[in-house]
N, C-alpha and C positions, 0 to 999 in steps of 0.2 A: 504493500500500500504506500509505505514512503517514496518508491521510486517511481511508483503512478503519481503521488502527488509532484515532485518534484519537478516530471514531465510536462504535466501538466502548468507548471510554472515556467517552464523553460518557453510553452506555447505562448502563454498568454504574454510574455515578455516581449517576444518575436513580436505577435502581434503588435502590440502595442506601438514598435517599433518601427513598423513598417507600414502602420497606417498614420500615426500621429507625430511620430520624430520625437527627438531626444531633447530638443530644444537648445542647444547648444547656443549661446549668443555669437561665438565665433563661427558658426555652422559645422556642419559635421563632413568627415570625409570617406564615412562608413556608406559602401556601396547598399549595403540591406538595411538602409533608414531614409524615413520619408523625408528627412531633412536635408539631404546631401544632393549637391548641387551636381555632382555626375550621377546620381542616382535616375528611378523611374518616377521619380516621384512617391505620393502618396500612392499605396494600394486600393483597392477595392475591396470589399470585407472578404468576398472570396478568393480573393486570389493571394490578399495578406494571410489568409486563415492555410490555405495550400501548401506556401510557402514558409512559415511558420513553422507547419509536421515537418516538413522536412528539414528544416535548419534545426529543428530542434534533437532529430533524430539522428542528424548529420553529427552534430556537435554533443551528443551525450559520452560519447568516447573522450573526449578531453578538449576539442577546438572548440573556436568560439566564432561570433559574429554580434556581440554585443556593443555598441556606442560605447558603452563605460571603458571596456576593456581595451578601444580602439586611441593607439595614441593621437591624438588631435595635434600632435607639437608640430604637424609636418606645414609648410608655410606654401599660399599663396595670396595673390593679388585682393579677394573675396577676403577672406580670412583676418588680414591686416585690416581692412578697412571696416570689418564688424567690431574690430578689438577697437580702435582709434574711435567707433561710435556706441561703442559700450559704454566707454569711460572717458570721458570728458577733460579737454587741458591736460595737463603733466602726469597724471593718473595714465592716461591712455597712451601714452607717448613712452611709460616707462613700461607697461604692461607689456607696445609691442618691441620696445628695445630687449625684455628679459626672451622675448618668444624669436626675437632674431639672433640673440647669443646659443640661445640652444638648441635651432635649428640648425646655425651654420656652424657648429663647431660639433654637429654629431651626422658621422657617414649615413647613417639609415634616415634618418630625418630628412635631411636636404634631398639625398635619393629619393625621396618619393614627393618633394615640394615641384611648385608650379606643376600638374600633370595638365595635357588635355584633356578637358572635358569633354565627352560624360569617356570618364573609364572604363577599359572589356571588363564585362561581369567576368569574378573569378568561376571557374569551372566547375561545377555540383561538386560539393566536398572537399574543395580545394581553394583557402582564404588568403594566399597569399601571405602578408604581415598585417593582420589584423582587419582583414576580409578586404584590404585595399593593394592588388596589383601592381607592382613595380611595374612601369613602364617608360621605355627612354625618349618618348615625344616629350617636347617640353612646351609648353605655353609662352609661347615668344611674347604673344603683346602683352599677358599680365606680367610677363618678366619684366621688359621692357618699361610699363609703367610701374611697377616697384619701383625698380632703380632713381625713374622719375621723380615720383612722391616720394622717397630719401632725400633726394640731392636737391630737389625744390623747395624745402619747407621755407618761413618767411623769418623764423631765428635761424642763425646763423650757427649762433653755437650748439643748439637740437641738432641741425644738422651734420654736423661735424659728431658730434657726439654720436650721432645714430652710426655713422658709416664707420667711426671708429669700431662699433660695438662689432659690424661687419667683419673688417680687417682683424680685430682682436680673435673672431670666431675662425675663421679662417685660417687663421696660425696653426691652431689646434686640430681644425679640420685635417689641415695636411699632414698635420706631425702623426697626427694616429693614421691614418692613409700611408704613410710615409713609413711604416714602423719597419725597418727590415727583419724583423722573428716571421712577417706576415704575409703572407704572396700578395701580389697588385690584385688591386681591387677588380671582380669579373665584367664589371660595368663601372661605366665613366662617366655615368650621368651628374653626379655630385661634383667631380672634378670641370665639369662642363661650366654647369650653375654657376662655381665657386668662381672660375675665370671670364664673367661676366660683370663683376664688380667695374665699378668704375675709378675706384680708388686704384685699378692696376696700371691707368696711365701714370701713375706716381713712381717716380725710381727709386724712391725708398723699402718701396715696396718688392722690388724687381726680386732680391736676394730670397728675402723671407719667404713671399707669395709664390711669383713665376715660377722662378727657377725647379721645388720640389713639383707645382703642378707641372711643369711642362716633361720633370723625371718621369712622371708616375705615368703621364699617357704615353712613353715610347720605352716603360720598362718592360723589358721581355718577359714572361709568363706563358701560364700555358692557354691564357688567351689574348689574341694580340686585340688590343682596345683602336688599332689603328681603324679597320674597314668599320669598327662601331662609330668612334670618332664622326667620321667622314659621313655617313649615315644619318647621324644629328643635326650635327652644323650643314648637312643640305637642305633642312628647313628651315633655317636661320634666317630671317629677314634682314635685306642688304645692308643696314644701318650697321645691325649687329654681326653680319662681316667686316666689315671694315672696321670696327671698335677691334675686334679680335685681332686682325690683321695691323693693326696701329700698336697694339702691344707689344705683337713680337719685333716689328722694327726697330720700336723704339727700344726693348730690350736687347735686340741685336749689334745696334749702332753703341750702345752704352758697351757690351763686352769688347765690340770691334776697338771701340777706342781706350778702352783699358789695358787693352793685349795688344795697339799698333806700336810699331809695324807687326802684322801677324807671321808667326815664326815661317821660315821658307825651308830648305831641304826636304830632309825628313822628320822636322820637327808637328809636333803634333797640335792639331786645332784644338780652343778650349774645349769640353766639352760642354758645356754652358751651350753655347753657338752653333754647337753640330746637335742636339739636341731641337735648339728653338727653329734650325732649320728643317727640321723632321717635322715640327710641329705644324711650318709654316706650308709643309708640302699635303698635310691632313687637312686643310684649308683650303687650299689650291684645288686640291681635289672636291674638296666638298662643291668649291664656287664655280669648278664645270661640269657636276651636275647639277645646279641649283636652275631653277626659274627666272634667276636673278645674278647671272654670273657676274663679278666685278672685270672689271676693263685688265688687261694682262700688267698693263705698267704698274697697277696696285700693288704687286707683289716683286715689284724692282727693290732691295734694299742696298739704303746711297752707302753705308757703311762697307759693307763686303763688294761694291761697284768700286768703289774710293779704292779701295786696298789693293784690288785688280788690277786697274787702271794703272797704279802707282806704283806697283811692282811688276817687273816683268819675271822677274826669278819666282815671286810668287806664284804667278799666273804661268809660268813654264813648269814647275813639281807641281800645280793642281793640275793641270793637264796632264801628267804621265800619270798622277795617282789614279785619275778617272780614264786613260785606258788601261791600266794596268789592273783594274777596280781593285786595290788590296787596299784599301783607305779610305776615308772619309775623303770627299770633293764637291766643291760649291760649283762642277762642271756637271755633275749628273745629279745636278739640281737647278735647270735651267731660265726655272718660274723667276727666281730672284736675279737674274743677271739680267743686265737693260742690255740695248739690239749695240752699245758701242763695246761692253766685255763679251756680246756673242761672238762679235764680229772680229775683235781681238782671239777668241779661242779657235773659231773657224778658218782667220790666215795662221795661228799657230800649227792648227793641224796640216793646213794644205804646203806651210813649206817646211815641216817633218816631209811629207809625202815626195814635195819636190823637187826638196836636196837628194832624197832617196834615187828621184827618176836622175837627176839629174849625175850624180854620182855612175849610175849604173849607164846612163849614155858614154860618157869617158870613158870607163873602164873596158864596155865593149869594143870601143874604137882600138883602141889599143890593141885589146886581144884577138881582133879578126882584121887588125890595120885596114880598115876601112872606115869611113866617116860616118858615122852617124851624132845630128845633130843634138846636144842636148834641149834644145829646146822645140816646141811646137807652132812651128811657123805656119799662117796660112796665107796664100797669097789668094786675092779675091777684087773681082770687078765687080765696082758699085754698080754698074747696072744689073749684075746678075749675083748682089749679092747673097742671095738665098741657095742659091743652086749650085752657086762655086763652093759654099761654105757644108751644103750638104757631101758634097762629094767630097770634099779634102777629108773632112771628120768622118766620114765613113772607112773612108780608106786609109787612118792612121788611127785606128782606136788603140794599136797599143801606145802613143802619146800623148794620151790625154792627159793624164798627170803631168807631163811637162811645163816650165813655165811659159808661159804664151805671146808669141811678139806676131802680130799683124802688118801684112804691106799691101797697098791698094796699088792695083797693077799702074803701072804708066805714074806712078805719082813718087816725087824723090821723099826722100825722108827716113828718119828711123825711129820705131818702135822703140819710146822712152814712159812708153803710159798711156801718153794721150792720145796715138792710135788706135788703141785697143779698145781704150774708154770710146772712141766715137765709133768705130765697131761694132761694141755692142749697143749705144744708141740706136744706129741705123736699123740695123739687123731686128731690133728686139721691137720695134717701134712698126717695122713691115709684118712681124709674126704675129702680133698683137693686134693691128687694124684689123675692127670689124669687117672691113671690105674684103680681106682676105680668108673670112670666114671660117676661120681656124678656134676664134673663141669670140666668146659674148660677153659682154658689158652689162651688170646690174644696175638699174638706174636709180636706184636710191644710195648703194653702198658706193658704185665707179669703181668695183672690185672684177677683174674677169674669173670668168670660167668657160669649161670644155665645150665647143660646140656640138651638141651630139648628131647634128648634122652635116658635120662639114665632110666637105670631096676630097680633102686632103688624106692623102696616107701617112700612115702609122709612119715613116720613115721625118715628115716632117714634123711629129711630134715628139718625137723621139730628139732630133736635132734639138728645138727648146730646151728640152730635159739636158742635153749635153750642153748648152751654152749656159744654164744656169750653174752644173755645178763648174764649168770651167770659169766663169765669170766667178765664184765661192773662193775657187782656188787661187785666183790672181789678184782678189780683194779688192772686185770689181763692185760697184754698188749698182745695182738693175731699176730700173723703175717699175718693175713690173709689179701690179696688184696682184695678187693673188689670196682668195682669203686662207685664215687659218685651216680648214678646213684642209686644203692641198697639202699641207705640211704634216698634217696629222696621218692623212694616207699615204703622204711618203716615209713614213714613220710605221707605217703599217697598221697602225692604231685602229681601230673600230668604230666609227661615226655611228651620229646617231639624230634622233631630231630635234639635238640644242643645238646640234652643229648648223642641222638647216637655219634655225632662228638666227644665228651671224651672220651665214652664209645670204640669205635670201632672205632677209625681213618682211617683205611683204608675202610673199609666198606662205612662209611659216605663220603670221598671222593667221591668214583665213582656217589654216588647220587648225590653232589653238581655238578659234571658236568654234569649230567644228566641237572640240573636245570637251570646250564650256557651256555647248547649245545646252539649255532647259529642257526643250520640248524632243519632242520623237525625230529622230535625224532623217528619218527615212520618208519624211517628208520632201525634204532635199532632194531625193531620186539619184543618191550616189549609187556607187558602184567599185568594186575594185579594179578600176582602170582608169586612164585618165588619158584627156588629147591632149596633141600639139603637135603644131604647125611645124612644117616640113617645105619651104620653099613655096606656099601660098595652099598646098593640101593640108587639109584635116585625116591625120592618123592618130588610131589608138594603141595606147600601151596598157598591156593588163601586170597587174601588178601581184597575179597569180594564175594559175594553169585555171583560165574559165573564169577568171574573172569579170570581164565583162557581163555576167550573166550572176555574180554574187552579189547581195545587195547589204550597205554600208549601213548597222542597225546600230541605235546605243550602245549594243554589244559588245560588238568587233570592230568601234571608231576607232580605238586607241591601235588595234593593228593594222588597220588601216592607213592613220598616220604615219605611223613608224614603214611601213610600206614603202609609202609614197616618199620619204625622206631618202631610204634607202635605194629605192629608183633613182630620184632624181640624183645621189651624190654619186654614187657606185654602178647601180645597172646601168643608164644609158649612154656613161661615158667611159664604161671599163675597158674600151678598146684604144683610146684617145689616151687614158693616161694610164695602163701599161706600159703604152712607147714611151708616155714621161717621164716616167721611173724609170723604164730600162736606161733613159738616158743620163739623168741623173746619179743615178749607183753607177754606172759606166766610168763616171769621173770620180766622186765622192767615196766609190766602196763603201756606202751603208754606213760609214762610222758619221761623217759631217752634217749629215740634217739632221741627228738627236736634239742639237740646242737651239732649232731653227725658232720654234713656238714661241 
């Protein structure tokens, strides 16, 4: 009879709970109370009453799902703002400073603060921490205005003193995060939160705060926090990239010049910096999957560019470290280097490679006493510059590596530079006119690409590819646009359709509303295929076997799109820039476009 009665209380409890709430003035963040703002709400008598048998009979073994039992300590946006209107003036202001010192200075707490609402119901008999689910979405705008209403208030020393309370938690936070008896923490959601402050633009803070957060996300374990990381911060709204990305600069620039000049042989980089660069590349990555990718020069930092720049011995050991990969290199870390330290690594590489051709031209003279030139001369008539210049470079691919001196037939002079340079002017300027119909012009970006119609053969696309990377190799500068996008499939990389949205702003638009429509798409009368124009014909392309005849539903828009992304970067121009690539690796050998991006 005791344990009927007992039962019978665990019911009426449940109930009570589930139709009327706990009444928490902070609100509650127990998923099975009618008060919790991810909840269902209030119940219905029968369906509280249903559910009730079952939580109760769930939890007669020892779990729970009671409000009382449920820690409340864990902090969001809601929660502060009940507490500050609980309690009135200095009352409410200390209430939420004691409930911001014990969120952020305890792992599990912060872990489960700002969640998106409404949270996955935990799974029948299964409560998670206190019938509330860890999960690593994080509520960007109620973060976002947190930090606000801290740093906003109208005293000044409230507000100081709140943030302080912050940064004080925060010590603590890391130091038990931080414990080496304890493996890295399996999620990095807390460590996320915690590197959101705003007190981390402060370089007092760099030692104590950054430094063990930026350990702790790239400490080995047996799970790496890195593709988590990356995973989070691609929901990150663009403000709060760039807050992110402003820290580690400014942390980086502060190491760089603590440690400049940065040691050159085989002296070893701080770790402090080879660290926040790992950090900065979980970032990088996050911001070319995001919906909101930042502009690439965001991730230029002037400290490690300065250093480059200013040392050549530096910049000559990062170079061999990063072919040789037995080392840390700010070369196979390309996001941070701006286009004048690429451009420096890329004639570094190409006259490794030229002194090499060059060498082995001499040598052979020698040993077959017969002349062979060390360098790659081409002789060529401007009126037939395209033809003369396909034929020579076909017919000497083993010199391409050579270095390059051009002579235009009938004209006196010698090849000191400015030959070459007006060379590839000419030349690059005839490949490139849309009249020659080799490639197309975006009229919003002025960026080219592949024409997938053009009469040109594969032999003259293939030529481009070889004058860009010989133009790389002679530290030639080209005008030519080309979006990112080119550079990533010369890299082999896998596009996708954020690439289209750079690539083709307008294009990509009508997809993304395609993606956002409300109503039934199939109203629209798509289809998986798509026209265009072919010299004044309407032709279709299906964008799978019968396509034409499958119709594009709420369903299957999103493969749709990604489809249609895929067509347009890769299927209809895979023949065009094959040759481009062949021509490109031709000269480059695969190593020199890794730092194009």
């Amino acid at each position: 009879m005791a344990a009927q009665g007992e039962a019978q209380q665990l019911v009426h409890r449940y109930f009570a709970q589930l139709t009327a709430g706990c009444g928490r003035p902070t609100g509650c963040h127990n998923t099975y109370c009618a008060g919790c703002r991810g909840g269902p709400g209030a119940l219905a008598a029968n369906d509280a009453a249903l559910l009730a048998l079952r939580l109760a009979q769930q939890t007669s073994e020892g779990g729970h799902a009671f409000c009382a039992d449920v820690d409340a300590g864990y902090l969001d946006m809601e929660s502060a703002k009940s507490m500050l209107a609980a309690q009135t003036g200095a009352e409410g202001e200390q209430a939420l400073k004691a409930l911001i010192l014990r969120v952020f200075s305890d792992p599990d707490l912060l872990e489960r603060s700002f969640p998106v609402l409404p949270p996955p119901r935990a799974a029948e008999g299964e409560f998670g921490q206190g019938g509330k689910p860890v999960t690593l979405d994080v509520d960007w705008a109620q973060l976002t205005e947190f930090w606000a209403m801290l740093g906003g208030g109208d005293d000044a020393s409230q507000t100081a003193a709140m943030m302080e309370a912050v940064v004080e938690s925060l010590r603590t936070l890391l130091v038990i995060l931080g414990d080496s008896d304890k493996p890295p923490p399996e999620s990095p959601r807390a460590i996320l939160l915690a590197l959101t402050c705003p007190a981390l633009t402060d370089p007092q803070h760099h030692e104590t705060l950054l430094l063990p957060a930026y350990a702790l996300l790239t400490k080995p374990g047996p799970t790496y926090l890195g593709d988590i990381v990356v995973e989070a911060w691609t929901g990150a709204p663009e403000p709060m990239l760039r807050f992110l990305v402003r820290c580690l600069h400014e942390h980086m620039i502060f190491v760089v010049l603590d440690n400049s000049p940065l040691p050159e042989d085989d002296g070893e980089l701080p770790d402090e910096l080879e660290r926040a660069v790992e950090v900065l590349g979980l970032l990088h990555a996050a911001s070319e999957a995001s919906a909101h990718p930042l502009e690439l020069s965001a991730f230029y930092n002037d400290g490690v560019n300065n250093e480059l720049c200013a040392n050549d011995e530096l910049l000559r050991q990062d170079h061999r470290r990063w072919q040789d990969k037995d080392a840390f290199s700010f070369c196979a870390h390309p996001f941070i280097l701006e286009p004048a330290s690429k451009a420096s690594v890329l004639k570094l590489n190409a006259m490794y490679q030229m002194s090499s051709e060059f060498e082995g031209a001499v040598f052979r003279s020698l040993l077959t006493m017969s002349m062979h030139s060390p360098y790659l001369v081409l002789r060529v008539r401007r009126e037939h510059l395209i033809r003369d210049s396909l034929h020579q470079l076909a017919s000497r691919s083993a010199d391409l590596k050579k270095p390059l001196k051009v002579h235009f037939v009938g004209e006196e002079g010698v090849d000191e530079g400015g030959v070459q340079k007006e060379f590839f002017g000419l030349i690059i300027h005839q490949l490139f006119d849309p009249c020659w119909g080799m490639f197309e012009q975006d009229e919003k970006t002025r960026d080219f690409w592949f024409n997938r119609n053009s009469f040109e053969s594969n032999r003259e696309f293939e030529l481009i590819g070889m004058l860009v990377g010989i133009a790389i190799y002679n530290s030639v500068i080209l005008d030519v646009r080309l979006p990112r996008v080119a550079y990533k499939k010369l890299m082999r990389e896998s596009v996708d359709f954020s690439d289209l949205k750079r690539a083709f702003p307008t294009l990509a638009h009508g997809l993304q509303q395609l993606l956002e429509h409300t109503g039934d798409v199939r109203e629209l009368c798509l289809t998986f295929s798509l026209e265009y124009d072919e010299y004044g014909a309407r032709r279709v392309a299906e964008l799978l076997p019968g396509g034409a005849g499958v119709e594009v539903t709420n369903e299957n828009r999103r493969d749709y799109v990604d489809k249609y992304a895929a067509y347009v970067l890769d299927t209809s121009v895979a023949k065009q820039f094959k040759a481009f690539h062949g021509g490109v690796v031709a000269v480059c050998g695969g190593a020199a476009p890794e730092p194009f991006p």
